[in-house]
Backbone bond lengths (Angstrom), bond angles and torsions (degrees), N, CA, C in turn:
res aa  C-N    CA-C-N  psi(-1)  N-CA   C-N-CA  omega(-1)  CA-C   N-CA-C  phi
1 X - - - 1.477 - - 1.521 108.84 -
2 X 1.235 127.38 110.76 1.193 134.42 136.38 1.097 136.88 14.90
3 X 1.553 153.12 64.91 1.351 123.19 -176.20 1.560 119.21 -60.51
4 X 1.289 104.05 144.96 1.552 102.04 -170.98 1.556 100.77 -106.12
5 X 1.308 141.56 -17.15 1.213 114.39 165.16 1.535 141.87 -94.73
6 X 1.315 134.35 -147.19 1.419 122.97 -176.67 1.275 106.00 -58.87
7 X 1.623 126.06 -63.63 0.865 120.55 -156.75 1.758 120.73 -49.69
8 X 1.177 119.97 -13.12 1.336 117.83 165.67 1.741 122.16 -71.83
9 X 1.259 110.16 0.97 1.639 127.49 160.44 1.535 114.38 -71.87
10 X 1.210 146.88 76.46 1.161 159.01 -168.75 1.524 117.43 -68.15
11 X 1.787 110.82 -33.83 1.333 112.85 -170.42 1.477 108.36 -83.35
12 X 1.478 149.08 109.86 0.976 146.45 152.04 1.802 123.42 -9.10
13 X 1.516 108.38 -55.34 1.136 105.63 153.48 1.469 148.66 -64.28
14 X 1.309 93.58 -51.82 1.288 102.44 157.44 1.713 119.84 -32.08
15 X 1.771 127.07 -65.57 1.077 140.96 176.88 1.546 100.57 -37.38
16 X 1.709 96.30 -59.75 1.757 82.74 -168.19 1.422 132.56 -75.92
17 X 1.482 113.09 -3.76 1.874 93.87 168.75 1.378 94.70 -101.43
18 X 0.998 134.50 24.01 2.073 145.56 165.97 1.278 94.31 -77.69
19 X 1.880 110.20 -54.13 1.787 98.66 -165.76 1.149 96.81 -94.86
20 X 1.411 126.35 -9.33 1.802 98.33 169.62 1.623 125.80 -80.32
21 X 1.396 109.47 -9.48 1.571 128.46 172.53 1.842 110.73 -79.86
22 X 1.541 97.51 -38.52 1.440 101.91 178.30 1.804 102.31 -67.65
23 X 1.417 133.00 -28.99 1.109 116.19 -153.06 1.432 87.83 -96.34
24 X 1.061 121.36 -49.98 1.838 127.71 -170.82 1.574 89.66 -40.89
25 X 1.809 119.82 -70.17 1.099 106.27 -151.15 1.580 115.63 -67.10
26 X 1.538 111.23 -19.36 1.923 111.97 178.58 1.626 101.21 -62.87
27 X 1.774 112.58 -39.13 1.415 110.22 -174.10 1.418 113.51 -52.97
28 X 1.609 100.72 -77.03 1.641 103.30 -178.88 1.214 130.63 -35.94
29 X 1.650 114.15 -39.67 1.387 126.02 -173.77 1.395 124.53 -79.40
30 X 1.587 115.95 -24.84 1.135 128.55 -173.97 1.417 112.14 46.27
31 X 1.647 128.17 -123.56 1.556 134.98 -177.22 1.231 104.58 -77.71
32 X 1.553 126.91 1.27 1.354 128.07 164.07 1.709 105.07 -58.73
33 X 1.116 109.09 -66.09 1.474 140.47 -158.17 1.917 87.96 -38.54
34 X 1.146 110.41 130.15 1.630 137.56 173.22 1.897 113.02 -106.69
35 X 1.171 116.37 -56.87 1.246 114.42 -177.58 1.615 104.82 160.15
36 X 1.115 117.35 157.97 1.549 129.19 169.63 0.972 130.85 -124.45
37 X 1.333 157.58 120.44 1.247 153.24 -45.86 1.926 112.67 158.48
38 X 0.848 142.07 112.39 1.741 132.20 166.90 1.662 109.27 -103.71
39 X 1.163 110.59 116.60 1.620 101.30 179.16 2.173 92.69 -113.54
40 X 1.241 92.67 -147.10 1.671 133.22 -177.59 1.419 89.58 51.58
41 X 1.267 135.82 -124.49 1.520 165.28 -138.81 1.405 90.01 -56.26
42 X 1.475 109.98 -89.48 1.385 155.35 -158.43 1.339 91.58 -42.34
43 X 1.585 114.39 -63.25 1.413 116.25 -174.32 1.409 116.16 -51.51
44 X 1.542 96.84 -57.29 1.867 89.52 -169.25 1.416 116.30 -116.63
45 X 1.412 111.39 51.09 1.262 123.03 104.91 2.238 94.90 110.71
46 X 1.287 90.38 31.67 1.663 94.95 -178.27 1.875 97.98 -158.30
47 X 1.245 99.99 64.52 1.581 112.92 161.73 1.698 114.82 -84.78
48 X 1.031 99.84 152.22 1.650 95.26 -170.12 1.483 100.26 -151.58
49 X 1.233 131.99 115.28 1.096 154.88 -147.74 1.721 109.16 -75.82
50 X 1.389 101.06 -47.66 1.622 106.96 171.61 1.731 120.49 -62.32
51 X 1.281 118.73 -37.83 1.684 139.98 -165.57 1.443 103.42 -133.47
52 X 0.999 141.43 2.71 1.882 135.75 178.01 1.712 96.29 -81.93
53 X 1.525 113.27 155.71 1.500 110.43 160.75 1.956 71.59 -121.97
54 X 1.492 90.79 -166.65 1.622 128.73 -168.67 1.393 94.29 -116.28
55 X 1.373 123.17 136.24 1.480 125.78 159.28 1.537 89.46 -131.53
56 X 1.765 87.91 159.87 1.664 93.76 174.84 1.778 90.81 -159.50
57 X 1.546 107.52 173.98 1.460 113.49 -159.87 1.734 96.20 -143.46
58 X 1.241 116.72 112.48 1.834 114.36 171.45 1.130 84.56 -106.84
59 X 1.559 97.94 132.22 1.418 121.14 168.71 1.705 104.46 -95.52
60 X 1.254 126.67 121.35 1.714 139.70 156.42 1.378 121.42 -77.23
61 X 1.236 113.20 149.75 1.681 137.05 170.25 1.176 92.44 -81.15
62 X 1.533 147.17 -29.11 1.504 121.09 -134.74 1.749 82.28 -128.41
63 X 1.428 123.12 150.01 1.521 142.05 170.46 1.505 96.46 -62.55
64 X 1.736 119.93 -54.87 1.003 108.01 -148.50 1.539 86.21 -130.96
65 X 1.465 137.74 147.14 1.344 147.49 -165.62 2.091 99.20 -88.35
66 X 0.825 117.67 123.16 1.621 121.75 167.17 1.806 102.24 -35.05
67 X 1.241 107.01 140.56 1.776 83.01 166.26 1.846 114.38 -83.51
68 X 1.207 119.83 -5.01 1.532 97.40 165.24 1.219 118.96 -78.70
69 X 1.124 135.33 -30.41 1.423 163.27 176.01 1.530 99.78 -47.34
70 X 1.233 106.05 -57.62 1.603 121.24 178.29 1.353 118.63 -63.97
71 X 1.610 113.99 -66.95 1.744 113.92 147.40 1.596 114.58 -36.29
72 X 0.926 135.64 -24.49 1.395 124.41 -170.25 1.615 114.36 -89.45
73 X 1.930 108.55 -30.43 1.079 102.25 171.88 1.718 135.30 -103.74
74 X 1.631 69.83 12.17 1.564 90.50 165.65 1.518 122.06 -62.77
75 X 1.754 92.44 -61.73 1.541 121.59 -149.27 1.970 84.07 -65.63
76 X 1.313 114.56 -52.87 1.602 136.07 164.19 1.586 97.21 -10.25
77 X 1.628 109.91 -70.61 1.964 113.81 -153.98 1.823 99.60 -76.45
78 X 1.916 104.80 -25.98 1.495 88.27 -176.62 1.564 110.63 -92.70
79 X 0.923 116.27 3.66 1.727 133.05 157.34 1.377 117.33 -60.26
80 X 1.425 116.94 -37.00 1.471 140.19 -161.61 1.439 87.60 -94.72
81 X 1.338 118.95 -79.33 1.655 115.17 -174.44 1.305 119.33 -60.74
82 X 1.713 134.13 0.11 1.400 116.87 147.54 1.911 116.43 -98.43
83 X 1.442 117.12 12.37 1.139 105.80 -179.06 1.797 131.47 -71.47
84 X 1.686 90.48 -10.60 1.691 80.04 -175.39 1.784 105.35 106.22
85 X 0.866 127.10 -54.40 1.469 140.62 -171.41 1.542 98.02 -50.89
86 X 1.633 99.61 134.29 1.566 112.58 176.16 1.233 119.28 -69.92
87 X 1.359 116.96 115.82 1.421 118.07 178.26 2.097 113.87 114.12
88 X 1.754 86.74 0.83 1.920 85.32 -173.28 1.077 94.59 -79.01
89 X 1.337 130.85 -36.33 1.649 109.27 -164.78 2.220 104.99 -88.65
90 X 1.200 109.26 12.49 1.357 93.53 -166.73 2.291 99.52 -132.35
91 X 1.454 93.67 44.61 1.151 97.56 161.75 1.451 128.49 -139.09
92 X 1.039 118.09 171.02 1.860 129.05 -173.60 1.356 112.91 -133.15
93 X 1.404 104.41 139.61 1.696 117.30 178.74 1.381 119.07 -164.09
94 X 1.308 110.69 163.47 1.597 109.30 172.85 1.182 97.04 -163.35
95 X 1.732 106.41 148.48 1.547 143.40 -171.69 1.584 91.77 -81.52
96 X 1.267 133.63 105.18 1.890 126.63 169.20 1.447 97.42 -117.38
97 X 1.033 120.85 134.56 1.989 130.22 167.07 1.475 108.16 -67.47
98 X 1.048 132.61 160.80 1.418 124.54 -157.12 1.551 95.59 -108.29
99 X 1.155 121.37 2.00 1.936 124.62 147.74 1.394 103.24 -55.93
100 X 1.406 119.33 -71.69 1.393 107.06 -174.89 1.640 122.81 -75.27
101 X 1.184 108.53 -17.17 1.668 98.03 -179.58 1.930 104.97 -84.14
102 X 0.966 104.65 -10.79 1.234 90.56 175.36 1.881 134.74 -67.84
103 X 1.315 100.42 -13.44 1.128 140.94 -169.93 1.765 129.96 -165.12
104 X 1.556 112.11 119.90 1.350 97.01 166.91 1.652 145.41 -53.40
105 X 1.512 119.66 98.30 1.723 95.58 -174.18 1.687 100.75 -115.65
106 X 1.188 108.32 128.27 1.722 112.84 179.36 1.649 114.27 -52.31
107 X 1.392 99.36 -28.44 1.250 97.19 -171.71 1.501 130.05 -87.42
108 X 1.774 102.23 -6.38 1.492 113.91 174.32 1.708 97.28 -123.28
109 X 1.421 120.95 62.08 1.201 106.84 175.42 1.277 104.76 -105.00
110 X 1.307 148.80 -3.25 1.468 134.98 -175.43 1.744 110.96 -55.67
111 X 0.997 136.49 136.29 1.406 112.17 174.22 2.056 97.61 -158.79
112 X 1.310 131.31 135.00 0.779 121.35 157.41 1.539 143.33 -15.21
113 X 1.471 112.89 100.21 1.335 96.33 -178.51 1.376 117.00 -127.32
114 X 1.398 115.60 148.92 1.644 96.37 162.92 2.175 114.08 -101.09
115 X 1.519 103.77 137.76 1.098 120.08 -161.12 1.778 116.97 -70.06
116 X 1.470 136.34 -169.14 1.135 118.25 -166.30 1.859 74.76 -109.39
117 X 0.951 126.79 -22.48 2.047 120.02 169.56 1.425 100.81 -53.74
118 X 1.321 136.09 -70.28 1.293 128.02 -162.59 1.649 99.47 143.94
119 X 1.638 127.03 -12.34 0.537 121.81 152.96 1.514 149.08 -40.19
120 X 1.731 128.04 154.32 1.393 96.21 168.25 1.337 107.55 -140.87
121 X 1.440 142.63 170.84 1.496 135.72 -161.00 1.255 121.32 161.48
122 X 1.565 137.27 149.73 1.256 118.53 162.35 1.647 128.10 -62.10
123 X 1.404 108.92 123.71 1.769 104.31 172.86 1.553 99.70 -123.12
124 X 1.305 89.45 164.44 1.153 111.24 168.87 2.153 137.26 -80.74
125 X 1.385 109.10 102.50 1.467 114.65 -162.99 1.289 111.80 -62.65
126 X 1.340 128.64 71.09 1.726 101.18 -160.83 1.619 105.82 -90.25
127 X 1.511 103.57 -116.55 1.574 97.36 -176.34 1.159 124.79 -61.79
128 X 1.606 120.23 -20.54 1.699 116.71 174.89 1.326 120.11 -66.37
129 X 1.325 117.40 -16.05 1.320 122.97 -170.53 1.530 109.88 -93.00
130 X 1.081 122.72 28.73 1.562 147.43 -146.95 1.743 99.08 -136.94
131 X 1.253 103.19 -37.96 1.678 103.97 -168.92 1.480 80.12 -107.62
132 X 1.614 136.64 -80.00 1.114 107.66 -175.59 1.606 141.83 -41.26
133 X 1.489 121.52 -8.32 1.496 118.95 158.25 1.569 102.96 -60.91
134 X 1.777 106.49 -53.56 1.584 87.42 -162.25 1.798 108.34 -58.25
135 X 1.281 117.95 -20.20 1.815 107.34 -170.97 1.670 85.95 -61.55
136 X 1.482 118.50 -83.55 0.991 134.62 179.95 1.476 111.23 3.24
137 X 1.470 114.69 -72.26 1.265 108.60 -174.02 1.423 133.29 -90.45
138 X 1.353 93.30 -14.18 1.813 110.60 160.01 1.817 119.90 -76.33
139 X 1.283 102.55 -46.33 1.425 111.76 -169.63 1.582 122.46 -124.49
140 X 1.713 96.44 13.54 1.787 85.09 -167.13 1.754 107.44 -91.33
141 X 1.436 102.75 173.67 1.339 104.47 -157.86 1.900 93.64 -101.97
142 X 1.684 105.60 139.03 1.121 108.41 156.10 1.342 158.41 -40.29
143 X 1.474 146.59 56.54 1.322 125.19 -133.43 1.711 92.20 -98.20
144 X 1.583 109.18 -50.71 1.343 115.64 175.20 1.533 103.11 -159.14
145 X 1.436 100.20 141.64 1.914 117.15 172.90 1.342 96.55 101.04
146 X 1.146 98.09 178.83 1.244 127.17 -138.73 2.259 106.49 -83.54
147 X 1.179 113.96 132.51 1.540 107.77 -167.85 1.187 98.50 -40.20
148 X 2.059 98.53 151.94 1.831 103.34 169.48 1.165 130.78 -69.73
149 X 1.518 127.83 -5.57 1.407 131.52 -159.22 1.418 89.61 -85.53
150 X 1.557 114.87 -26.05 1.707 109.35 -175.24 1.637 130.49 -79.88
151 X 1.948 82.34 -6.31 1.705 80.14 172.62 1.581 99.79 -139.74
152 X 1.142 124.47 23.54 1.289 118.42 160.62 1.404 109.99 -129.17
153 X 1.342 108.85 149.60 1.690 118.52 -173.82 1.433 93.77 -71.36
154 X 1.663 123.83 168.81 1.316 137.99 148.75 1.747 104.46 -51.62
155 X 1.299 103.08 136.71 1.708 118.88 147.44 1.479 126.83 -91.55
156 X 1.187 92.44 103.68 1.483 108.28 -166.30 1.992 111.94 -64.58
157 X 1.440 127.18 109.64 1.495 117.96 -175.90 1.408 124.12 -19.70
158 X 1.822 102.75 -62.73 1.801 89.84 164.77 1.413 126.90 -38.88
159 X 1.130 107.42 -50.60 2.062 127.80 -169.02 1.821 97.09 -39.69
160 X 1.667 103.81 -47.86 1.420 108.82 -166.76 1.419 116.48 -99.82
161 X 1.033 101.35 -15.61 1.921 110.06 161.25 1.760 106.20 -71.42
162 X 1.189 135.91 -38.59 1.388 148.49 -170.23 1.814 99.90 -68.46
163 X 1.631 88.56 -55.78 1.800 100.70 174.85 1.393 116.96 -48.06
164 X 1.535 112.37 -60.66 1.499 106.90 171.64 1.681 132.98 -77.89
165 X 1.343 93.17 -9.55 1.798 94.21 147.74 1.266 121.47 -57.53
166 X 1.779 129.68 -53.69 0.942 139.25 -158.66 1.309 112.81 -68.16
167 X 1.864 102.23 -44.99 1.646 104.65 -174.71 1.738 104.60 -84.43
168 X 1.067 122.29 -0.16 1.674 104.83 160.39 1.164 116.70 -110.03
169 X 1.436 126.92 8.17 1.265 126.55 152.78 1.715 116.52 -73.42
170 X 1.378 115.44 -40.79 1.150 128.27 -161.98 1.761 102.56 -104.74
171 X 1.011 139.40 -51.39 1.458 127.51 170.30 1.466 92.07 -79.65
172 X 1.380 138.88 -95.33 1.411 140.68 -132.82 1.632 125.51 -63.20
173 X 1.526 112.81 -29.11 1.292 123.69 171.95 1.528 107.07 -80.41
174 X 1.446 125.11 -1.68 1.694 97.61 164.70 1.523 111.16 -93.68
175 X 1.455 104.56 -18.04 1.283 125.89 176.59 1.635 105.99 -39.17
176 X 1.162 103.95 -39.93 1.867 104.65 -175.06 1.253 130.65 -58.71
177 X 1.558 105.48 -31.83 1.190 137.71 -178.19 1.732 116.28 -98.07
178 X 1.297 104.90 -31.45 1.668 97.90 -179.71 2.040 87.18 -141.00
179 X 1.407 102.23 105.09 1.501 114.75 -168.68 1.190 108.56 -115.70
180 X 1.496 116.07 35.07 1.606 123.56 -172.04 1.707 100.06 -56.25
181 X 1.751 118.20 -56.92 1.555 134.46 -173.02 1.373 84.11 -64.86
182 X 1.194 168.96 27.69 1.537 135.83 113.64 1.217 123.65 -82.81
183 X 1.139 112.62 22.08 1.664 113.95 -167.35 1.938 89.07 -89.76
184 X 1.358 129.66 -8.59 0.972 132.90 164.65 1.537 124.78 -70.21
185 X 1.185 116.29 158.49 1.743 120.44 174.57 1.637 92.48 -98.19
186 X 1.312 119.03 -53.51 1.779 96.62 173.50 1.337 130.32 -58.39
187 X 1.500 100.29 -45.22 1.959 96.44 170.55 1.101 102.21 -55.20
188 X 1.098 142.36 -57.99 1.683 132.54 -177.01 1.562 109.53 -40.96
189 X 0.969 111.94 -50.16 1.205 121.78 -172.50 1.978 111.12 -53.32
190 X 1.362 94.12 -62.83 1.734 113.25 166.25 1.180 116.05 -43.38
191 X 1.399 111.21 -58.48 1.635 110.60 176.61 1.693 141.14 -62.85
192 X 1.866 79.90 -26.44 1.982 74.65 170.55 1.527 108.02 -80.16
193 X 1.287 118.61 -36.85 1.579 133.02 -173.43 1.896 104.98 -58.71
194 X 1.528 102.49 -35.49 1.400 123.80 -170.66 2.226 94.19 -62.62
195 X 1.625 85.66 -50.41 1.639 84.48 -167.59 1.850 109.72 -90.45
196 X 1.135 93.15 -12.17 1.986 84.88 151.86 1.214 132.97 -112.92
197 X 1.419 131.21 19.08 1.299 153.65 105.30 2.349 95.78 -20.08
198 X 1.318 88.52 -88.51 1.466 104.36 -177.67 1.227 116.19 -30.94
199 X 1.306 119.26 -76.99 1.341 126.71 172.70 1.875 131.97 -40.68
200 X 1.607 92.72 -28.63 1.425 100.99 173.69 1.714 102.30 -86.80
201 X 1.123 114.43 -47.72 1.384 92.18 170.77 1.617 130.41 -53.52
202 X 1.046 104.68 -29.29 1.575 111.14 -166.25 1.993 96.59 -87.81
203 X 1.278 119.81 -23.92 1.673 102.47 142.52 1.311 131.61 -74.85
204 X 1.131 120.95 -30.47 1.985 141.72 -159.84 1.252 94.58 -90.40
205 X 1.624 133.06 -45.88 1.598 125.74 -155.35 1.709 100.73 58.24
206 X 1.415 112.82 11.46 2.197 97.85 156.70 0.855 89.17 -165.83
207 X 1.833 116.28 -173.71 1.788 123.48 -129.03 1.115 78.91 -115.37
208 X 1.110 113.56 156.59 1.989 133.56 134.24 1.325 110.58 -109.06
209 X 1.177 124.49 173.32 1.815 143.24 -162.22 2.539 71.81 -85.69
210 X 1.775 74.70 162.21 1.876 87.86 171.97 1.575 84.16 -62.92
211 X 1.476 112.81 -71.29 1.959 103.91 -149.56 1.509 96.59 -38.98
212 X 0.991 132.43 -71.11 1.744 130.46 -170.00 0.878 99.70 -14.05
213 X 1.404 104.22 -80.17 1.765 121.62 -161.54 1.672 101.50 -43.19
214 X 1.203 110.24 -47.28 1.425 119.28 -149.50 1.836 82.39 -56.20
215 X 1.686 106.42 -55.20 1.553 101.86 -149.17 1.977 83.19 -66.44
216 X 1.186 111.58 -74.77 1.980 99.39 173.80 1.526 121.22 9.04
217 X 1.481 105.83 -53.87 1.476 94.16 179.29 1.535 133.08 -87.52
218 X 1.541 98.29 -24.63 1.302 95.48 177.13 1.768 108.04 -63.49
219 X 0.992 99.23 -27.30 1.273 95.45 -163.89 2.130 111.27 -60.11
220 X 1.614 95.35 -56.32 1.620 129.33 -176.03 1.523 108.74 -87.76
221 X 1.571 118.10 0.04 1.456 82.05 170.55 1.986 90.34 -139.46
222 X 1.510 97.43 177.33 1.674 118.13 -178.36 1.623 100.22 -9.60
223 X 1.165 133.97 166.20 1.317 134.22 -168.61 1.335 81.09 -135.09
224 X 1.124 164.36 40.36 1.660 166.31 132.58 1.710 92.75 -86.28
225 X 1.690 135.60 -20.41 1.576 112.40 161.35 1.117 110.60 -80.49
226 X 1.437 118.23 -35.82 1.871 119.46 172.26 1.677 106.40 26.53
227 X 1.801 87.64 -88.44 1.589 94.52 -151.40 1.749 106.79 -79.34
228 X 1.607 112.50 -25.12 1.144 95.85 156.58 1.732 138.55 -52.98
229 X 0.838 83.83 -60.08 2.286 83.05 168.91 1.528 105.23 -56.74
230 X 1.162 121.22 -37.67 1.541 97.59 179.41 1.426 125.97 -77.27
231 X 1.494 108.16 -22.39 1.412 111.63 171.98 1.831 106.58 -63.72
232 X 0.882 102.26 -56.81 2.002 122.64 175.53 1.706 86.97 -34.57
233 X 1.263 127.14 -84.39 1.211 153.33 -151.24 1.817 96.91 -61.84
234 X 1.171 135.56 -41.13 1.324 148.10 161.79 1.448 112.70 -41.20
235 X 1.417 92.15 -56.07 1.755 101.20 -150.02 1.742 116.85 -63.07
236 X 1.310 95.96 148.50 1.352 113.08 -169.90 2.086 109.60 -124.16
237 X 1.251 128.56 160.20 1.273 126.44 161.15 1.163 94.33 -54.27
238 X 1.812 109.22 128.38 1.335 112.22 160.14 1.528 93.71 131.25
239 X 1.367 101.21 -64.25 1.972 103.73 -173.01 1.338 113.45 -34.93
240 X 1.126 142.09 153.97 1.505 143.29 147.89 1.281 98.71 -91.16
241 X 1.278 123.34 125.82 1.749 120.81 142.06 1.640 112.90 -98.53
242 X 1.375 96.28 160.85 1.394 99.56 172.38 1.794 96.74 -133.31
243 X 1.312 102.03 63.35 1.645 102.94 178.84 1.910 111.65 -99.47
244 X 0.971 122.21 6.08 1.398 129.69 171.36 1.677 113.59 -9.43
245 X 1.425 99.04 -89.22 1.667 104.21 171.82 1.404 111.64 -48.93
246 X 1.337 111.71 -65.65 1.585 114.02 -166.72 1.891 106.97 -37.55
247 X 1.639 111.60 -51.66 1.111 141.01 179.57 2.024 98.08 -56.71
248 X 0.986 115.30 -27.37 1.774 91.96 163.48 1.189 122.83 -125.07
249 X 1.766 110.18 4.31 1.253 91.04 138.20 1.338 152.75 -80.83
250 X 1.775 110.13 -7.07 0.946 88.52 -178.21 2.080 103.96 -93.81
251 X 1.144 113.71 9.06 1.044 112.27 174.65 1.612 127.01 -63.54
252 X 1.972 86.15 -29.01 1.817 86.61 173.69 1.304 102.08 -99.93
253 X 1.241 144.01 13.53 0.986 124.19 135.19 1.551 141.28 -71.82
254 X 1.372 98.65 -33.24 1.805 94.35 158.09 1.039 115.58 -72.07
255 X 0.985 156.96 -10.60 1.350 163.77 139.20 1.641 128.73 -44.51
256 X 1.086 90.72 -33.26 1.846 110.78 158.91 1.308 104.01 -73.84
257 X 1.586 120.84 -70.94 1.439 113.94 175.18 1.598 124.84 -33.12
258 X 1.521 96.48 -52.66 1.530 93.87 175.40 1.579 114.23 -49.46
259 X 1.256 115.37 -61.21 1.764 121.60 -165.52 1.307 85.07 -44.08
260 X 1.774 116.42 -57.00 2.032 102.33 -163.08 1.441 111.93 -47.66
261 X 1.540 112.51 -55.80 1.520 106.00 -174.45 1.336 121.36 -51.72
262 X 1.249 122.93 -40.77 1.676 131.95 172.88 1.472 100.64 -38.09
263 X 1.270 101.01 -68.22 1.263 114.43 -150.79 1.469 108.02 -72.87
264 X 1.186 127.83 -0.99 1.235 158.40 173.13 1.799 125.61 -92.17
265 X 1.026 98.03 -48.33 2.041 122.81 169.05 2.056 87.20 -82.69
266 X 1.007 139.32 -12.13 1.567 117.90 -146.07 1.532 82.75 -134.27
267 X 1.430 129.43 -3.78 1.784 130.24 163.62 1.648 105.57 -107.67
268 X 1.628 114.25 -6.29 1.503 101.46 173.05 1.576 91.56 -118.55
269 X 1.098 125.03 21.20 1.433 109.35 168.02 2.172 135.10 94.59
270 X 1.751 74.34 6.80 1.528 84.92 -165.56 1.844 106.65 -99.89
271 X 1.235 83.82 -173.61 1.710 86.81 -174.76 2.091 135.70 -95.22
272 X 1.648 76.13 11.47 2.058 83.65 164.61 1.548 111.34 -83.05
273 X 1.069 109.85 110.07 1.573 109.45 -172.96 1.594 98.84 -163.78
C-alpha cells in the first residue's frame, strides 16, 4: 500500500518547491483552493532522481479561473522557474476545477497548466489526462484537501485501455513517419518505457510506473526487445544511444498489439475501439 501523504516525499528538495507551489497556490486561490495532489513517478512509487520530473494536480472550486487569479499564477510558476531551486525547471502541473476532474469530458478539457519547459498556459487534457486521473486517484500523494477517491470517479480498465489506444494512435503513429523526437537518446529512452507502460496497460486495464512496465516486459514479452528495454531502462543523462530503428520498431509493434486488442474488446462488445 502506498503511502498517500507527504511524508512519503523523501527528497528534501523535492518537498521544498512542493511547499512553495502548495503555498502560492492556497495564497492566490484563497476559497478557490480545493487541494493539491503529486501523481506520476513520485506517486507510484519508482521516482528516480537522475530521469524523474515532478507532476502535481491543484484541484479548483471555480469552472473558470478569474483572469487576475490566472495572471497571478502565472507570473507565480515563471518566478519559480527563474529561482534557482532544485527541481523548478523539471516539473509538471495543472489547475482542473473539480467539475472536470471528477470525470473525463472532451469538451471541457482546456485547463491551466504549467508545462515540462517552464512554461505556463491553457492546454488541452485529452486522453493522457485519463490515465493520469486513474494515478491521481489511486496513487496520488496528499499535500492538502480532501482524499482523491472523494472527488474523482473510478477509471474503469476499458476507460484506460481506450485512452492508450487513442494516445498511440494520435501522438505515436505519426511518429513513424516524421521521427525527428527520436533523434534523441532520452526520447528513445521515453518511448520504449512510454510503449511498455502502454502495452502493460492494454493487458492489466491499469498503470504501472515506465520502470515496472519496463522490467514487465522484459520479462512477458519476445526476448528480441530484451536488450532494448534494458538499454531504455539503464539510461542516464550522458549515455548516447543509437536505438533509432530498434526504437520504431518496437513502436509499430505496440501498435499492432493495440489494433489486436481493439479489435478484440470491439468483437466482445467492450469499449477499446
Amino acid at each position: 500500500m502506498y503511502e498517500r501523504t507527504a511524508q512519503a516525499i523523501h527528497d528534501p528538495d523535492v518537498r521544498q518547491v512542493l511547499n512553495v507551489i502548495l503555498h502560492g497556490a492556497q495564497t492566490m486561490l484563497g476559497n478557490l483552493f480545493v487541494g493539491m495532489y503529486v501523481h506520476g513517478s513520485l506517486a507510484i512509487g519508482d521516482f528516480d532522481a537522475g530521469r524523474s520530473d515532478i507532476d502535481f494536480l491543484v484541484a479548483t472550486a471555480a469552472d473558470d479561473l478569474p483572469d487576475r487569479t490566472y495572471a497571478a499564477i502565472r507570473s507565480f510558476h515563471e518566478r519559480i522557474a527563474a529561482s534557482g531551486l532544485k527541481w523548478a525547471t523539471n516539473i509538471e502541473g495543472s489547475y482542473i476545477p473539480l467539475s472536470a476532474l471528477r470525470r473525463h469530458d472532451p469538451s471541457r478539457s482546456l485547463h491551466p497548466a504549467l508545462r515540462c519547459d517552464g512554461s505556463f498556459g491553457m492546454d488541452r487534457h485529452g486522453a493522457e489526462w485519463i490515465v493520469q486521473r486513474h494515478i491521481v486517484r489511486e496513487y496520488g500523494i496528499v499535500l492538502a484537501g480532501p482524499e482523491p477517491h472523494t472527488i474523482i470517479e473510478p477509471v474503469e480498465p476499458d476507460t484506460l485501455r481506450t485512452a492508450v489506444v487513442q494516445l498511440l494512435r494520435d501522438w505515436w503513429q505519426p511518429q513513424l513517419k516524421d521521427s525527428f523526437r527520436l533523434a534523441g537518446s532520452e526520447y528513445q529512452a521515453y518511448a520504449v518505457l512510454t510503449m511498455c507502460r502502454a502495452l502493460y496497460t492494454l493487458r492489466h486495464g491499469t498503470v504501472a510506473s515506465k520502470p515496472a512496465a519496463g522490467r514487465w516486459a522484459m520479462d512477458k514479452l519476445d526476448e528480441r526487445w530484451v536488450p532494448l528495454i534494458e538499454q531504455a531502462l539503464n539510461w542516464r543523462h550522458g549515455i548516447e544511444l543509437q536505438l533509432m530503428n530498434d526504437t520504431l520498431a518496437f513502436i509499430r509493434f505496440t501498435l499492432e498489439q493495440a489494433e489486436r486488442e481493439t479489435e478484440r474488446y470491439s468483437a466482445e462488445g467492450g469499449e477499446c475501439v
